[in-house]
C-alpha positions in Angstrom: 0.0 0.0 0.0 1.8 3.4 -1.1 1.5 6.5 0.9 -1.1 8.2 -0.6 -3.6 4.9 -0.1 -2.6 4.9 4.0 -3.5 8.1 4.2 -6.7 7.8 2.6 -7.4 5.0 4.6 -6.4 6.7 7.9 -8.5 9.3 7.1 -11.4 7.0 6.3 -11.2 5.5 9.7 -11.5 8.8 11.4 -13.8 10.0 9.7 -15.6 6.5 10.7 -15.1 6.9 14.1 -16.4 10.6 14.5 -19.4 9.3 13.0 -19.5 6.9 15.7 -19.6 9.6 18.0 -21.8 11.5 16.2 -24.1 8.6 16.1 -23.8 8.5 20.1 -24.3 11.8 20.9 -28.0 12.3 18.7 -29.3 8.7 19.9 -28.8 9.3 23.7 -31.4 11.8 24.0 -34.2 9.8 23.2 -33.7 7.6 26.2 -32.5 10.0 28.4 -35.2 12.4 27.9 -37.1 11.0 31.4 -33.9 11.6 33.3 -33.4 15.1 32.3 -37.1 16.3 33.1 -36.1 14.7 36.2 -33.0 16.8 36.2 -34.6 20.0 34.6 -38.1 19.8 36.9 -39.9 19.9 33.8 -42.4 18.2 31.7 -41.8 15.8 29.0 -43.4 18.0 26.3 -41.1 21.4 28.4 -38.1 19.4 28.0 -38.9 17.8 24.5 -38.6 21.2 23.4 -35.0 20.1 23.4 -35.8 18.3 20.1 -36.4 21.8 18.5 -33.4 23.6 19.6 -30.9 21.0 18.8 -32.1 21.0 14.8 -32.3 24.7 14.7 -28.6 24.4 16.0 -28.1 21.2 13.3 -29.4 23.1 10.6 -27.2 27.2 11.1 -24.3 24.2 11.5 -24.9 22.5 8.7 -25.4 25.9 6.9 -21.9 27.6 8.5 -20.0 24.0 7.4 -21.0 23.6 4.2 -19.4 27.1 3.0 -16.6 26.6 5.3 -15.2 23.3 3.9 -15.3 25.0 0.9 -12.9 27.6 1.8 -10.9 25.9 4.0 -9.2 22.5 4.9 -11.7 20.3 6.5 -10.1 17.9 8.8 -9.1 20.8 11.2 -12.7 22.0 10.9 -13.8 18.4 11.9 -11.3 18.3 14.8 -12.8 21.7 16.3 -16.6 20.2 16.1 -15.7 17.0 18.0 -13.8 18.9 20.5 -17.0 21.2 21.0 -19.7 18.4 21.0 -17.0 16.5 23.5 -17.3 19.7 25.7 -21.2 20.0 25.3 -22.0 16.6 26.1 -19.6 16.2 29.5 -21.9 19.3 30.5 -25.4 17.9 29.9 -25.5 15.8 33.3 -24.8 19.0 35.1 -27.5 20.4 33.7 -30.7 21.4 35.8 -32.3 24.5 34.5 -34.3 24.2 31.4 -32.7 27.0 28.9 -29.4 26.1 30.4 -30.1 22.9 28.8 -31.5 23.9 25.6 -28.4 26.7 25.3 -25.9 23.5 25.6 -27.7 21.2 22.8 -28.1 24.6 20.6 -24.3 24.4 20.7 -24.2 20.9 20.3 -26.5 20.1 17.4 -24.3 23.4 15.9 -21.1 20.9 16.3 -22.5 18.0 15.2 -24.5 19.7 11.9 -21.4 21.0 10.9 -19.8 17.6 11.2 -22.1 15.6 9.3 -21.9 17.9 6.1 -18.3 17.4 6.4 -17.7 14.3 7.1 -20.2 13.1 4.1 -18.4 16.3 2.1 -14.8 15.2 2.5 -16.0 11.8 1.9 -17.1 12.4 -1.3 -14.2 14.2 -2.7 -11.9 11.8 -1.5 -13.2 8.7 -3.8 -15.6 10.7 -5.9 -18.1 8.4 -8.4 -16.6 5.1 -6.1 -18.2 6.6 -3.0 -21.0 4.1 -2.5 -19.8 1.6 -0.3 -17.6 3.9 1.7 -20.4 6.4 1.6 -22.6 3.2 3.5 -19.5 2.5 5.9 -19.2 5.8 7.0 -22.9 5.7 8.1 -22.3 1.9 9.4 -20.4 3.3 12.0 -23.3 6.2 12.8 -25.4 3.0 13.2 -22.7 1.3 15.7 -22.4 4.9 17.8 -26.1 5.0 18.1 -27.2 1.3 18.6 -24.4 2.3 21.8 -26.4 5.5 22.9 -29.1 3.4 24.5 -27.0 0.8 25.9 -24.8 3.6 27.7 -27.8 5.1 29.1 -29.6 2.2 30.5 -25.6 0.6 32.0 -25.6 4.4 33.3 -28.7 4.5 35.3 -28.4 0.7 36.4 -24.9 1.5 37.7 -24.9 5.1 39.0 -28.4 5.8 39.0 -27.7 8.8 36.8 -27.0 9.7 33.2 -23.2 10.7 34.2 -21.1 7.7 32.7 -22.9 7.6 29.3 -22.3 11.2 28.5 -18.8 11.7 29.6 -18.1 8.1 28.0 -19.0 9.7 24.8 -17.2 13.1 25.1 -13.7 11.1 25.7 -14.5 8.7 22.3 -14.6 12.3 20.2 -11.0 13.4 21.3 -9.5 10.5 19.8 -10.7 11.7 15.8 -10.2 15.0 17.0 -6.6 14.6 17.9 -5.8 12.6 14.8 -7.6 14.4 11.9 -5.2 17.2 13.1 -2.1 15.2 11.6 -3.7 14.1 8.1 -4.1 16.3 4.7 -7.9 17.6 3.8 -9.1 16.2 0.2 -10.8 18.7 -2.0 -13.1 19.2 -4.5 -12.3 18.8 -7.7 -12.3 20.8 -11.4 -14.2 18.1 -12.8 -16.6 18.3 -9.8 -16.8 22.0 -9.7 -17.9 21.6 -13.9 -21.0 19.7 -13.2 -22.1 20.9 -9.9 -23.0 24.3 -11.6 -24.0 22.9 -15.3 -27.2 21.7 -14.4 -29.0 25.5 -13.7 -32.4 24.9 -12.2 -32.6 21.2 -12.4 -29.7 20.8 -10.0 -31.7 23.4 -8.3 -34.7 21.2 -8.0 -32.7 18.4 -7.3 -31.0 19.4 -4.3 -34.7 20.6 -3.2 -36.4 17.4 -3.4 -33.1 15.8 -2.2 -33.4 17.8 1.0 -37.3 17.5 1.3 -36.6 13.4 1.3 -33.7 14.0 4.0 -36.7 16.3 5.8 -38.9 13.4 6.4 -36.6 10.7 6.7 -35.2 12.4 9.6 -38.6 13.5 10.7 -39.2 9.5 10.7 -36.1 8.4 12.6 -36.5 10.9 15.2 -39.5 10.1 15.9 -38.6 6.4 16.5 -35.6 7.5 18.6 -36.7 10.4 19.8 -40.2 9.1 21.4 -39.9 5.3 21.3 -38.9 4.9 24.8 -41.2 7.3 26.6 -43.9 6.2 24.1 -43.4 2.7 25.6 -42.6 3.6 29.1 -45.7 6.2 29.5 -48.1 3.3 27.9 -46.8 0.7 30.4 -45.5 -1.4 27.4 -42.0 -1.4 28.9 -40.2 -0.2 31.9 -37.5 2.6 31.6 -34.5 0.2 31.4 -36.6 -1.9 28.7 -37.4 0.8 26.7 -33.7 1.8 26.5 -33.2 -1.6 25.0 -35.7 -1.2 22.4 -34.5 1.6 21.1 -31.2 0.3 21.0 -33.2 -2.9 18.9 -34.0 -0.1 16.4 -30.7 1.0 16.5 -29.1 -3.2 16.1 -30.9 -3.6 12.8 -30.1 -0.3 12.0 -26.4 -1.0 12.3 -26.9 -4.8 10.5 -28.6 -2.4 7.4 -26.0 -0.7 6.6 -23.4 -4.2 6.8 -25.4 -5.3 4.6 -25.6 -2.5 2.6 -22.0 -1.8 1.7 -22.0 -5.4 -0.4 -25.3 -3.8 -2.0 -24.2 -0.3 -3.1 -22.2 -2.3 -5.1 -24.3 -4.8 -7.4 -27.3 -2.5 -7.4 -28.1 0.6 -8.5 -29.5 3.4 -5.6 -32.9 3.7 -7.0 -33.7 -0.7 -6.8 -32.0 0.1 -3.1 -34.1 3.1 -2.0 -37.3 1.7 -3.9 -37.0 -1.6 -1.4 -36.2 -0.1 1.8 -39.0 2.4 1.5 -41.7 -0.2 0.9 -40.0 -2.1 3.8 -39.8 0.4 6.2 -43.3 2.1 5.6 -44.5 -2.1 5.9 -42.8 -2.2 9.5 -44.1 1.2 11.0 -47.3 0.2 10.3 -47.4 -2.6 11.9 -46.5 -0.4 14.9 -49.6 1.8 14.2 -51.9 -0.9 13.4 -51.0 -2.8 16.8 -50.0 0.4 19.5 -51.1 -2.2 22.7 -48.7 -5.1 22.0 -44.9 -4.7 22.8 -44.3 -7.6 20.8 -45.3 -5.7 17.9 -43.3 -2.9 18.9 -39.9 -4.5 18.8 -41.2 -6.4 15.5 -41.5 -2.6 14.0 -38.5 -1.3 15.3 -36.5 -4.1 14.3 -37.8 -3.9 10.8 -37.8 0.0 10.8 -34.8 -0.3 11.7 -33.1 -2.5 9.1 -34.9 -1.2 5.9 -33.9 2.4 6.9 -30.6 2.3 7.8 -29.8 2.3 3.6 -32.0 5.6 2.9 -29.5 8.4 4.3 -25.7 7.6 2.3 -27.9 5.9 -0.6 -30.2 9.1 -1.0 -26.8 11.2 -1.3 -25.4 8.9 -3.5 -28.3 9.1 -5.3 -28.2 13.1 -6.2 -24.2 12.4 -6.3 -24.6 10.7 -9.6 -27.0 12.9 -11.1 -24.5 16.4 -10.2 -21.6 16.8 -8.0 -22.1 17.9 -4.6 -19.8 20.8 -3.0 -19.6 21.8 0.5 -22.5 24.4 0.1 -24.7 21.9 -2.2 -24.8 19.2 0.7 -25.1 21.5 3.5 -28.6 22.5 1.9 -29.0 18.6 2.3 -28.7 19.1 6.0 -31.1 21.8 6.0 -34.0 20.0 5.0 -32.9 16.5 7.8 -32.5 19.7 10.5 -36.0 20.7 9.6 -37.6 17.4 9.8 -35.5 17.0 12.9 -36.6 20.1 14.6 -40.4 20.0 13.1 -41.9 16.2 13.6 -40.6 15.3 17.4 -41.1 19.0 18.7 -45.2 17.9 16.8 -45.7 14.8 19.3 -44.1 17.0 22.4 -46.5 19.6 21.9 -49.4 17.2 20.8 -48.7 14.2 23.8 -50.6 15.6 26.4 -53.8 16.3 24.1 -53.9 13.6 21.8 -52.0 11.2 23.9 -48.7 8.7 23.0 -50.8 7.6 20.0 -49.6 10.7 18.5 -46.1 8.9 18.0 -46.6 5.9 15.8 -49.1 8.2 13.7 -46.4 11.0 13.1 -43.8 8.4 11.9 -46.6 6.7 9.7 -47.3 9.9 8.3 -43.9 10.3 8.0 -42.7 7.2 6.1 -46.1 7.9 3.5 -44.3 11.0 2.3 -41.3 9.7 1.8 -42.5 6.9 -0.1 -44.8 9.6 -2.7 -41.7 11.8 -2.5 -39.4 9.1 -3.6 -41.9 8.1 -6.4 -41.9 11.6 -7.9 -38.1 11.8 -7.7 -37.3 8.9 -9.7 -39.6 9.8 -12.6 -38.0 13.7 -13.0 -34.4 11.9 -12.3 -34.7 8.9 -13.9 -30.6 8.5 -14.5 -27.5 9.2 -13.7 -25.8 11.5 -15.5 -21.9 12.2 -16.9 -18.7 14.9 -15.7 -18.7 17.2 -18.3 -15.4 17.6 -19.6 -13.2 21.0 -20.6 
């Protein structure tokens, strides 16, 4: 292996492993969001408010990256967001005032946005139109970080009765990328890419729009599973705390076994056959979580199949627009835009709605969810039907 080929595949593996972390640090809160009412003296639909603030914070991040990676070398960029969100996160348990809270995880979801569009960003430029199976391991390990989240918090309160060990657990995993992408060269975007991100006009415009609205209720789906699955279960005396930790971590298992098998995948089929099966599949499992709310045996049947059919949409969605223009900095960070939205919008709907409509509310917003992505996804495929060629000087 010659120089240039360690280095990309050092770089690879830190970027992997801050996406751990990254996974870690969005799927604690879901479970944790008892304790830190508890902590807060607040409400579950005060503290949920959380939810909102941490995607507004996602989305100016996402916004602030995406021009910055294209001015300046990434990895150092990537280095200063883990260091924040390690910073952020040792604070949380500290935590016992409402805004205080929501200050820290406006700051965090700030980090974290910015990380994500540069991590997929960087990504892209450094293997360019052979991204797909890297593209689905770098989102494989956002699978491992969060299937972890859970675990963390349930070992934490089983052990110390508090949510201490799980969060500064996770803010010492994201000094170890941080440290490293300090000593490693930034890819960038290249000519080639730069040519066909601006020759499409106002198709790529509509592309990155309907890209971005897909993203919107994908995440929109997702956290509402991960978000509201454990007090969903708790509050309807399906499961006890500690179980309902557990069953958001099944989401997260077969979330994580998705995307394994997805890598093998990206590579003997094309993203629209992948996309078109996991969307059927996944809309087929959360129903099965609306259509049965009182059994807990159907619960963890959904989850696990949620889970597993949606663990492909995210990288294989971006791969997807990849091959039809090339993405810069800017051009993904709108990406991240639309997931904040859907991020801030749907599980800040079911905090605000669970105390009039009741915990139904949160199998009926991920339903509703998953429909829209499925008529969204239709309509995409028949105004981008294939993928399209660099255009050469």
């Amino acid at each position: 292996m010659n120089i240039e080929k360690r280095q990309f595949a050092l770089r690879t593996l830190l970027y992997y492993i801050a996406y751990a972390g990254l996974g870690l640090s969005i799927g604690v809160f879901g479970p944790s969001l008892l304790r830190l009412a508890e902590n807060t003296g607040t409400t579950i639909a005060q503290v949920s408010t959380m939810f909102f603030f941490h995607s507004l914070g996602y989305m100016l991040g996402s916004l602030i990256g995406g021009r910055s990676y294209d001015r300046i070398a990434g990895n150092p960029v990537l280095s200063l967001m883990l260091v924040c969100m390690a910073v952020t996160l040792a604070v949380v348990p500290f935590v016992n005032i409402l805004w205080v809270l929501i200050v820290v995880v406006l700051l965090l979801g700030m980090a974290q946005g910015s990380l994500d569009v540069g991590g997929n960003t960087l990504l892209l430029w450094t293997y360019g139109n052979e991204v797909g199976p890297y593209m689905n391991g770098l989102h494989l390990f956002f699978g491992v970080g969060a299937f972890l989240a859970p675990v963390l918090v349930a070992q934490s309160i089983r052990i110390g009765d508090n949510l201490n060990l799980a969060y500064w657990g996770m803010a010492g995993l994201m000094l170890i990328p941080a440290v490293g992408l300090l000593f490693l060269g930034s890819p960038s975007q290249s000519d080639e890419a730069d040519d066909l991100a601006n020759a499409g006009g106002r198709s790529n415009v509509l592309l990155v729009g309907m890209v971005a609205a897909f993203l919107l209720f994908y995440i929109g789906m997702e956290h509402g599973i991960t978000g509201w699955i454990s007090t969903y279960a708790t509050t309807t005396n399906l499961l006890d705390e500690i179980s309902a930790a557990y069953a958001t971590s099944l989401f997260w298992g077969t979330f994580t076994l998705g995307r394994v098998l997805s890598i093998p995948i990206a590579i003997r089929l094309r993203p629209r056959h992948v996309l078109t099966i996991d969307l059927l599949g996944c809309f087929a499992s959360i129903m099965i979580l609306l259509l049965w709310p009182g059994s807990a045996a159907a619960l963890r049947i959904s989850l696990a199949g949620a889970g597993f059919f949606a663990a492909p949409l995210f990288p294989t969605i971006i791969t997807f627009a990849e091959n039809r223009m090339r993405l810069s900095g800017k051009t993904t960070s709108l990406f991240f835009v639309g997931a904040s939205i859907g991020g801030m919008f749907f599980p800040w709907l079911i905090g605000q709605c669970y105390a009039g409509v009741g915990p139904r509310m949160v199998p009926i917003t991920i339903a509703a969810s998953a429909a829209l992505l499925v008529l969204l996804f239709t309509v995409l495929v028949k105004r981008y039907p294939g993928k399209v060629q660099a255009i050469r000087k």
